[in-house]
C-alpha positions, 0 to 999 in steps of 0.5 A: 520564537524563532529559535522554536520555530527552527526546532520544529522543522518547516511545516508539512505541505498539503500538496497535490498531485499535479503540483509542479514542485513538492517541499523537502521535510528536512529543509523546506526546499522545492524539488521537483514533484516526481508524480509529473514524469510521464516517463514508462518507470516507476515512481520513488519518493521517500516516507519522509517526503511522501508524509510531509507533503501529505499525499495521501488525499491528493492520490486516492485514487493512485494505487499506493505501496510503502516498502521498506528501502531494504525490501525495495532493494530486493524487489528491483534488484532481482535475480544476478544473470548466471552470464556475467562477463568477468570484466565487464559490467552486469547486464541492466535490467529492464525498469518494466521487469525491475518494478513488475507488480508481481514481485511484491509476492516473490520477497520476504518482508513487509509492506502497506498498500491502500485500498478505496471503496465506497459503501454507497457501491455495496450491493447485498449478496443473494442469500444474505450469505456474507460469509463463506467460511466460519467467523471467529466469535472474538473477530469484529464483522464490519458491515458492507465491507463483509471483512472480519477483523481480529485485534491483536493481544496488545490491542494495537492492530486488526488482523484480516480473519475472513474476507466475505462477499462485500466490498472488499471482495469486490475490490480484490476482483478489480485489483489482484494485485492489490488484493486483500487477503486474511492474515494482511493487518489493517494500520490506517483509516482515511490515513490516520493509525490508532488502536484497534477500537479506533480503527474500528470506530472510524470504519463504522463510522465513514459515511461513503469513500473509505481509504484503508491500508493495510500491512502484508508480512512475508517471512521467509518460508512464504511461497517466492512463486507470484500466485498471479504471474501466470496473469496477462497483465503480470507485466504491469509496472509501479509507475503512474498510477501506482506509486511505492514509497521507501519507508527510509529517508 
């Protein structure tokens, strides 16, 4: 039994997000919870971390990115100063600039963001007019949400076809930065992967608070310019409130 016990690794920790310390996935051992540093930088915990002490309820109400550690990089690393001395080291960049919310738009490759909304907020558009462009007859229309969703040909994701007048635009509007846009793949529902008819189902299905996350690809001849760096709030960081998650480790 025990040597069972051993191969199955501690078992996950249903944390919260004020907890003062987190377990470790490998080990079971205590660190410290990251999300109680008051200090202005961004907040970094593993997938593997993040996963095993299932903060997924525990920030619903957190603006969540998962980045790929090698995306993560890219996006805190920036670009090297022209000025560099010869013999000296290169220039620190400030976290702030390090972690702008704007960067998620300038790298190449993928990362999921979560969403919350509820359908007890939906209020019918003038019209009845949920969608403003044509609906792709082989999409799913889920209602209140006013999103179409496409499944791929082997049946394991949902691509976002058209974003309507409804819930989700309402989100956009209050999230830019974490705005859902056609082409993003919807992965999870309340936390949980499945197929596309799955998926489907439990967002029918939802009585009110639905989290959703959704999956952005950036391939290399995206746009590096940030639609929204323009934006006053262009500044905002991935710190308290926001949390990113390298998918290694």
């Amino acid at each position: 039994m025990a040597a069972e016990e051993e191969d199955t690794g501690p078992k996950p920790n249903q944390a919260n997000a004020d907890d003062e310390f987190l377990r470790h996935p490998g080990t079971g051992a205590f660190f410290r919870n990251p999300l109680k540093d008051t200090a202005d930088k961004p907040i970094i915990m593993s997938r593997g971390e993040y996963e095993h002490n299932m903060l997924d309820n525990a920030l619903s109400t957190w603006h969540c990115v998962s980045i790929d550690e090698k995306v993560f990089r890219k996006m805190t690393h920036g670009r090297q100063p022209d000025n560099i001395p010869e013999d000296g080291p290169a220039p620190a960049i400030d976290v702030k600039q390090k972690a702008a919310l704007r960067r998620l738009d300038r790298v190449t490759g993928a990362y999921e963001y979560a969403i919350t909304v509820r359908k007890s907020q939906f209020v019918a558009p003038r019209g009845h007019r949920r969608h403003a462009a044509p609906i792709n007859p082989a999409a799913f229309q889920i209602e209140k949400l006013a999103i179409d969703l496409l499944p791929e040909m082997d049946g394991n994701r949902l691509r976002v076809e058209n974003i309507g007048d409804g819930l989700v635009a309402m989100w956009n509007r209050a999230n830019p930065f974490f705005a859902v846009r056609p082409g993003d793949f919807l992965t999870k529902v309340e936390g949980a992967r499945g197929n596309a008819q799955s998926l489907i189902d439990a967002l029918n299905a939802a009585e009110d608070q639905l989290k959703i996350t959704f999956r952005r690809v950036r391939d290399r001849t995206a746009s590096k310019m940030s639609v929204y760096s323009t934006d006053p709030v262009a500044e905002t960081t991935m710190q308290p409130g926001v949390l990113a998650a390298a998918s290694s480790g």
